[in-house]
C-alpha positions as CSV (number, residue, x, y, z in Angstrom):
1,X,7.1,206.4,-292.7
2,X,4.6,206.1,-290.0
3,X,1.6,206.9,-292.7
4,X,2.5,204.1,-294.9
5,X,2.8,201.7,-291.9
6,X,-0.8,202.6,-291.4
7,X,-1.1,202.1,-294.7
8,X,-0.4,198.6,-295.0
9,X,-1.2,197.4,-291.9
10,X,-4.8,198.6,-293.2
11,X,-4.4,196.7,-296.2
12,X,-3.7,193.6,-294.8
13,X,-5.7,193.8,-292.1
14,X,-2.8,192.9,-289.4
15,X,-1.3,195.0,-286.3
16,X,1.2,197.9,-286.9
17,X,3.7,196.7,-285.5
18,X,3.8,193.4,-287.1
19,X,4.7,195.4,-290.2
20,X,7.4,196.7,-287.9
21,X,8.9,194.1,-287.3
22,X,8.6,192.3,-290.6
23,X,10.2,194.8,-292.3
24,X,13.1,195.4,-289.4
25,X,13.7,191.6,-290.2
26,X,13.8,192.0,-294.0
27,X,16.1,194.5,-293.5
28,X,18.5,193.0,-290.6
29,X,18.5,189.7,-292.4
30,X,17.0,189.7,-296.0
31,X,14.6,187.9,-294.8
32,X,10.7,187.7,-293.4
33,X,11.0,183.7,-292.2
34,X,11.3,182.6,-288.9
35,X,14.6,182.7,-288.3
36,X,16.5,179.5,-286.2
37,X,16.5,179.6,-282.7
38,X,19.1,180.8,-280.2
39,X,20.8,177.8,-277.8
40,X,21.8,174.2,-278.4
41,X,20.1,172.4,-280.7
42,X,17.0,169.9,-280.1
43,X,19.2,166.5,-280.1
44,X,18.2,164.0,-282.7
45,X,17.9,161.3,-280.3
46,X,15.3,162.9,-278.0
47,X,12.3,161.5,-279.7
48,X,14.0,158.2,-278.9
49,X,15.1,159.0,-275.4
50,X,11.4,159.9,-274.7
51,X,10.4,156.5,-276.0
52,X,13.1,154.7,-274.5
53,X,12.2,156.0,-271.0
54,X,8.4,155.9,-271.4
55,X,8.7,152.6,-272.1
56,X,11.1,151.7,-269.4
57,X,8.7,153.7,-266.9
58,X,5.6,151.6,-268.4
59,X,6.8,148.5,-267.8
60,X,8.1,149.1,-264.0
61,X,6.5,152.5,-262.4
62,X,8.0,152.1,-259.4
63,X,11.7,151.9,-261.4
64,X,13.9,155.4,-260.0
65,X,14.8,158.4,-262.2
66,X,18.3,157.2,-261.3
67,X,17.7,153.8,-261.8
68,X,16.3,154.5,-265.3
69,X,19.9,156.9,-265.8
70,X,21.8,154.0,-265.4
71,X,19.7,151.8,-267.1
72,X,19.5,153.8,-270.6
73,X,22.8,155.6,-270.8
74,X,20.8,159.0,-270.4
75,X,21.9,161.6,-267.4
76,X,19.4,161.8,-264.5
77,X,19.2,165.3,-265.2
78,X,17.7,164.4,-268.6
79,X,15.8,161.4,-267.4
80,X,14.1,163.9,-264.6
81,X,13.6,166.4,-267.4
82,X,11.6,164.4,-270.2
83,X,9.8,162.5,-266.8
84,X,8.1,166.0,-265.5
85,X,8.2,168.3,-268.9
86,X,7.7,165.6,-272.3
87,X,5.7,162.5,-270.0
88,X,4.1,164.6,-267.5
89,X,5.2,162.3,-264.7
90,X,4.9,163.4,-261.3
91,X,6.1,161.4,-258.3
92,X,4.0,159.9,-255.9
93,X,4.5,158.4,-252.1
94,X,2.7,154.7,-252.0
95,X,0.9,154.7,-249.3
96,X,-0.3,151.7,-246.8
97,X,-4.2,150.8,-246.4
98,X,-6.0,148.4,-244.9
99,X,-7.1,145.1,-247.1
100,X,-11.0,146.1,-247.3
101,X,-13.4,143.5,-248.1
102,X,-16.9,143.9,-248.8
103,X,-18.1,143.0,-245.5
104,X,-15.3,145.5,-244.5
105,X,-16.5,148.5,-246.9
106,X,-20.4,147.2,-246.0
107,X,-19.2,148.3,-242.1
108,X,-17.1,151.0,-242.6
109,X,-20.3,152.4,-244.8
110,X,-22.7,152.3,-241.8
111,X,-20.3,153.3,-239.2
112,X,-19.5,156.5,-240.9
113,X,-23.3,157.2,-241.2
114,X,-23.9,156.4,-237.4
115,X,-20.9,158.9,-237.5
116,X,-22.1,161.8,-239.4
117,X,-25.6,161.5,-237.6
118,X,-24.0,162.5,-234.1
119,X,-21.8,165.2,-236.3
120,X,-25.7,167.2,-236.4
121,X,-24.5,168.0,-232.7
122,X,-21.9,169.9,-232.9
123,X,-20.2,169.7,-229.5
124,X,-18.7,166.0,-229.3
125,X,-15.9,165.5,-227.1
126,X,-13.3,163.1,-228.5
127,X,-10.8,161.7,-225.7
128,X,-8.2,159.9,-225.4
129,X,-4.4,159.0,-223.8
130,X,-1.4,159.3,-225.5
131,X,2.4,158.2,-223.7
132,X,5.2,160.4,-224.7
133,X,8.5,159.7,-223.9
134,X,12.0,162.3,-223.5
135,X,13.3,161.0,-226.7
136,X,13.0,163.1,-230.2
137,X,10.5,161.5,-232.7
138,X,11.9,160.3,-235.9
139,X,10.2,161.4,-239.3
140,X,10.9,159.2,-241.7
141,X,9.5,160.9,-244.4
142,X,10.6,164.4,-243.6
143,X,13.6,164.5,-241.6
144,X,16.7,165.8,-243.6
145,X,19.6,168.1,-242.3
146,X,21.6,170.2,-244.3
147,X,25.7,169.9,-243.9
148,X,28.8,170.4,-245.9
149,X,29.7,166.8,-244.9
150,X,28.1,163.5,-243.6
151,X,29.5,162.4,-240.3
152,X,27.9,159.1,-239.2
153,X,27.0,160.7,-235.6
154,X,25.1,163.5,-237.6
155,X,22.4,161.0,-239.3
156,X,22.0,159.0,-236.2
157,X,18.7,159.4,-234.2
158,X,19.4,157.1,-231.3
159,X,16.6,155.4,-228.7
160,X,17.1,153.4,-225.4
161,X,15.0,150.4,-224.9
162,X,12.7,152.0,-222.3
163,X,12.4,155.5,-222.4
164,X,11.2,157.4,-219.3
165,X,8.0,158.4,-220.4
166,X,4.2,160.0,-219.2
167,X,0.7,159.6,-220.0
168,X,-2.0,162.1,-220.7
169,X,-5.2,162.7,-221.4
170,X,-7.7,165.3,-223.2
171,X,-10.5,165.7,-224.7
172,X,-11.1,168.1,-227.9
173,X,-14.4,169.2,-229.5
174,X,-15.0,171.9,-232.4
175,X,-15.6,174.6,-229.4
176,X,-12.8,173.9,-227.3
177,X,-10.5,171.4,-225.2
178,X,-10.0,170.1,-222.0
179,X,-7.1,170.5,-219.8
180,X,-4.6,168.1,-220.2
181,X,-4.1,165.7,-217.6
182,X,-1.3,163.5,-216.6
183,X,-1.6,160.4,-215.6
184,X,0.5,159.2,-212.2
185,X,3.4,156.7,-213.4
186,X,2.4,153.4,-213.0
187,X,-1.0,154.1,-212.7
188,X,-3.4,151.7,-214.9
189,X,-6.4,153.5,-216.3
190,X,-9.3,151.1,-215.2
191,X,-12.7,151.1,-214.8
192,X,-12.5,152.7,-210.9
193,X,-10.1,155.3,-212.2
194,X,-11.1,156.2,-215.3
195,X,-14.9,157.2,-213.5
196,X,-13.0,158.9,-210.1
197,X,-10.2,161.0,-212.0
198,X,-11.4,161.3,-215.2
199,X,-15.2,161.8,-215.5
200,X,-16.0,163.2,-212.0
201,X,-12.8,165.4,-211.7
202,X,-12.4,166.3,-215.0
203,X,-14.8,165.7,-217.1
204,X,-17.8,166.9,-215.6
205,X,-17.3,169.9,-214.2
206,X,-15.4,171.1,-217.5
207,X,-18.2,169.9,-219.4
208,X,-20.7,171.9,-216.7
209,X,-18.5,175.4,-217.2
210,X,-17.7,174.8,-220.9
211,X,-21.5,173.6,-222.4
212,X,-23.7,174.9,-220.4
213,X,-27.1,174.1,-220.8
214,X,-26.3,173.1,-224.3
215,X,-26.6,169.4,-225.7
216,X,-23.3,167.4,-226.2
217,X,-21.9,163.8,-226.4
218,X,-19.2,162.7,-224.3
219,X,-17.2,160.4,-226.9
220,X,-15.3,157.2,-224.6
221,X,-14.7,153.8,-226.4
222,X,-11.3,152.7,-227.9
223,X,-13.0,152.1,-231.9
224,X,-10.0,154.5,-233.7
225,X,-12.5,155.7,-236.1
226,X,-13.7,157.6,-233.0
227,X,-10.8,158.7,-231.7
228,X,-9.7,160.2,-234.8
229,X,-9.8,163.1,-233.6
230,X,-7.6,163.3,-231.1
231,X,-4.9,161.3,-232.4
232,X,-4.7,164.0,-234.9
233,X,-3.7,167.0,-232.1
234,X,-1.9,164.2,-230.3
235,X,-0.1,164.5,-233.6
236,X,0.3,168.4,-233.3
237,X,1.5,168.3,-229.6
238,X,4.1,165.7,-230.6
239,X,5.4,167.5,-233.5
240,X,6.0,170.7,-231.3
241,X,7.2,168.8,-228.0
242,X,9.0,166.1,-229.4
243,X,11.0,167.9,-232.3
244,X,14.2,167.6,-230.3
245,X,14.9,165.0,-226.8
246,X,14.3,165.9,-223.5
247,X,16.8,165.5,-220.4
248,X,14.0,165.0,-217.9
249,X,10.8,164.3,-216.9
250,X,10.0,167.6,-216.0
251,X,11.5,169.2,-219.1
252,X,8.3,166.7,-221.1
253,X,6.0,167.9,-218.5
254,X,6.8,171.5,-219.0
255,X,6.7,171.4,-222.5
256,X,3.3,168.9,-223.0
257,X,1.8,171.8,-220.6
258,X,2.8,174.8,-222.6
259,X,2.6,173.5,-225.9
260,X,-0.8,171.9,-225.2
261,X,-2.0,175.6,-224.2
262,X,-0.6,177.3,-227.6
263,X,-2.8,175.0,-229.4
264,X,-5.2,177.0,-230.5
265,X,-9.3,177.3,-231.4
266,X,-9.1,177.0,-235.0
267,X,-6.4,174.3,-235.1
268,X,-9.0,172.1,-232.9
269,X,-12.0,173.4,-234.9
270,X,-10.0,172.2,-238.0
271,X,-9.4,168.8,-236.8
272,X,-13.3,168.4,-235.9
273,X,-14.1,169.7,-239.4
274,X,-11.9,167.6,-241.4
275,X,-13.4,164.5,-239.6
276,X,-16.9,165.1,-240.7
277,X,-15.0,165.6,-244.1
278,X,-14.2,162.5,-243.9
279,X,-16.8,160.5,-242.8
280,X,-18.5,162.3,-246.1
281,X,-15.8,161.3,-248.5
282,X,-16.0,157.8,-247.2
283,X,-19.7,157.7,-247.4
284,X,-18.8,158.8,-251.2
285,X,-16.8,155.8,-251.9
286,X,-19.4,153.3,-250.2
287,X,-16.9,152.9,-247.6
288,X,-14.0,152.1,-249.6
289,X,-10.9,153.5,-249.9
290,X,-10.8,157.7,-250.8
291,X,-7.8,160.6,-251.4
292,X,-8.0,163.3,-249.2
293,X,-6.2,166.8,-250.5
């Protein structure tokens, strides 16, 4: 048997065991076509449920896979089904930008260039104060809990009027960070304290033990493009202090301390990075608008 498998698998020039299995199927079923399918059927009316929902989703883009269910008769199951797998639709989060003119783009363009020049040096100190507060901050994007049921006092995320709060500030650059300092309550930052507490008894003497004898630029107006930075690992130290409320003062201080330590080299050298990024990617667009991944 084996020979004449050899046989006429040499004849016709195809694999062994595709003669196999042609003949096993001649045999099993009389005969060598395909043979139909195992599970439910295609339906008839999927070809015009495809149609139907393309069309629906043409016309309005922003319409729901549930609203489009209800709309058309078809199960959101279905709906979801011929969205991602026939239409190849995948959902995306709209997201808010600022109107840019062309004066706009024309400055954004140049700024990002002045940017990208000081980025050549690559220890600049980004600072900046950030005010947290003992309450939890609310994600509206991500925060979900999982729960057999829905009690009202389990979805709430409750804030007072005028949380007790703190003020820091710190500086990052791609080598390092500052210590973080807090600000005394009530304390404004003007131009008298800003130069006693935060240059000379900071600043400088971090700067001194930190840079050496190397070149660096000490980053200090309030333009956001420049503080970019460091709203980003504000960003981080919220996340990690903030996830859940605080029932003192103390409790925030401890925390923004700790948390602020744990932060480490390659998170800050990350953040630096993906600014020069960018300033490139904006530079690409001609200072227009630009996806980041």
């Amino acid at each position: 048997m084996a020979s004449q498998l050899r046989k006429i698998s040499s004849l016709l020039d195809v694999p062994k065991s595709t003669v196999q299995d042609t003949i096993k199927k001649f045999c099993n079923h009389g005969t060598t076509k395909n043979l139909q399918k195992s599970g439910r059927p295609r339906s008839i009316s999927t070809s015009k449920n495809i149609k139907m929902i393309k069309m629906r989703v043409h016309r309005n883009s922003r319409l729901s896979m549930r609203k489009v269910a209800r709309d058309t008769g078809i199960s959101a199951t279905t709906v979801r089904r011929i969205a991602k797998n026939e239409l190849g639709l995948k959902p995306y989060k709209l997201q808010k930008a600022q109107l840019l003119t062309e004066k706009t783009k024309k400055v954004r363009l140049e700024r990002c260039k002045l940017l990208l020049q000081w980025h050549a040096c690559p220890d600049i100190l980004f600072t900046d104060e950030k005010i947290f507060t003992i309450e939890a901050v609310h994600n509206h994007q991500n925060d979900r809990i999982w729960t057999t049921e829905s009690p009202l006092s389990d979805k709430l995320i409750t804030h007072s009027q005028h949380p007790q709060s703190v003020m820091v500030w710190a500086g990052i650059c791609a080598s390092g960070k500052t210590p973080l300092i807090f600000v005394d309550p009530g304390v404004k930052i003007n131009k008298d304290y800003y130069l006693r507490e935060i240059l000379q008894r900071v600043v400088k003497p971090w700067a001194e033990s930190h840079f050496g004898r190397r070149v660096w630029i000490f980053q200090q107006d309030s333009a956001p493009a420049h503080k970019a930075p460091a709203h980003s690992v504000w960003s981080i130290l919220e996340s990690r202090v903030c996830a859940k409320p605080h029932k003192s003062l103390e409790s925030l201080r401890h925390s923004l301390i700790r948390e602020w330590d744990l932060i480490t080299l390659k998170e800050v050298r990350a953040i630096c990075e993906n600014f020069s990024s960018r300033l490139r990617l904006c530079i690409k667009a001609k200072g227009g608008h630009f996806e980041t991944s």
